[in-house]
N, C-alpha and C positions, 0 to 999 in steps of 0.2 A: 351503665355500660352504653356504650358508643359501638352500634355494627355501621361502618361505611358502606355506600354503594357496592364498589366493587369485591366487599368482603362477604355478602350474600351465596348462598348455596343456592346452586339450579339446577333443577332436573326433568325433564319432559316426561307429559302420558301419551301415551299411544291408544288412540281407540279408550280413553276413561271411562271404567264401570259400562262400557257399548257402546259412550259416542262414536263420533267421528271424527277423526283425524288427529293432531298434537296437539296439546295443550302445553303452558309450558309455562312453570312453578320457581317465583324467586320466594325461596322462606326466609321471611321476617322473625321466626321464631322459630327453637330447635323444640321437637317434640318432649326432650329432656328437661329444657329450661323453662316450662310447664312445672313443675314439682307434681305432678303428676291433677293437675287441674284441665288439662286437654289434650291436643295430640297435634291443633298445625292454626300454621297464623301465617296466610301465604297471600302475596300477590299473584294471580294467576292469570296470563294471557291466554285467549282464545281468537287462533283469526279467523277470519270467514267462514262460516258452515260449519266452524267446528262446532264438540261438543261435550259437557259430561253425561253421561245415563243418568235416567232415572236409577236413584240406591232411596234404601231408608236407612234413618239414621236412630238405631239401638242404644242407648243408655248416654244419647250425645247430643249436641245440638249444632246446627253450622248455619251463619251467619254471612251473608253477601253486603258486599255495597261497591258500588257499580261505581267503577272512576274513571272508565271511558268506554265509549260505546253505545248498542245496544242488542240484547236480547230477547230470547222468549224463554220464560222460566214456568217448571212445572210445577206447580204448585199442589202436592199430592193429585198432581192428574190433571186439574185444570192449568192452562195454558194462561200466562199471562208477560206481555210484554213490557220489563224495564227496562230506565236508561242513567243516565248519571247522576247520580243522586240517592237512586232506587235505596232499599235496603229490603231484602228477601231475607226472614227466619225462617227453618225447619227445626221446630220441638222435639224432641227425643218422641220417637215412634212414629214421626214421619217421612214422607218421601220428598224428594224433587231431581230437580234435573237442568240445565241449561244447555241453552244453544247461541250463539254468534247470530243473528238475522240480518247484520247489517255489512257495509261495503266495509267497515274498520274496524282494528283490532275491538278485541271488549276485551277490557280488565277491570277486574274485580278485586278486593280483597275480602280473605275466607278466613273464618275463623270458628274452629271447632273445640265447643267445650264438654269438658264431661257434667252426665246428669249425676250430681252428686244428691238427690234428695230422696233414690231409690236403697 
């Protein structure tokens, strides 16, 4: 299968899980074309100051990598700043959180799989 650019689905968060401001989501993968192995496989823009809250992530795990920009990512609570190249994991039962700290877009691509070994 061939998804072209402009055949992407897009949809903005408002305030994600308490950040702040839009963020705003091109999906690479449909939560269905998973066969039920995850739930999202997204490019995801954050401009300036935005953000997503800090969530924990229950029987799942989501995966960052940083392809433009940079941030400050919560690292279950510790604070740590990435930038392109970075790649942030959170293991099923942990938390985090990102924020934009810099003058230019951050995008990332996120990918959330299920913990199949419970």
């Amino acid at each position: 299968m061939i998804r072209r650019v402009d055949e992407k689905r897009e949809f903005t968060m408002e305030n994600a899980l308490g950040g702040n401001g839009s963020i705003f989501h091109k999906v690479i993968i449909e939560a269905d074309e998973f066969k039920g192995a995850g739930r999202l496989y997204n490019m995801i823009t954050f401009p300036p100051k935005c953000s997503i809250g800090y969530h924990i992530h229950n029987g799942e795990s989501e995966t960052y990598m940083v392809v433009k920009g940079k941030g400050q990512y919560s690292d279950n609570g510790t604070l740590v700043e990435i930038g392109v190249g970075d790649i942030a994991y959170c293991q099923p039962g942990d938390g985090h959180g990102l924020e934009n700290i810099g003058d230019e877009d951050l995008v990332i691509i996120a990918l959330v799989i299920f913990d199949k070994t419970n």
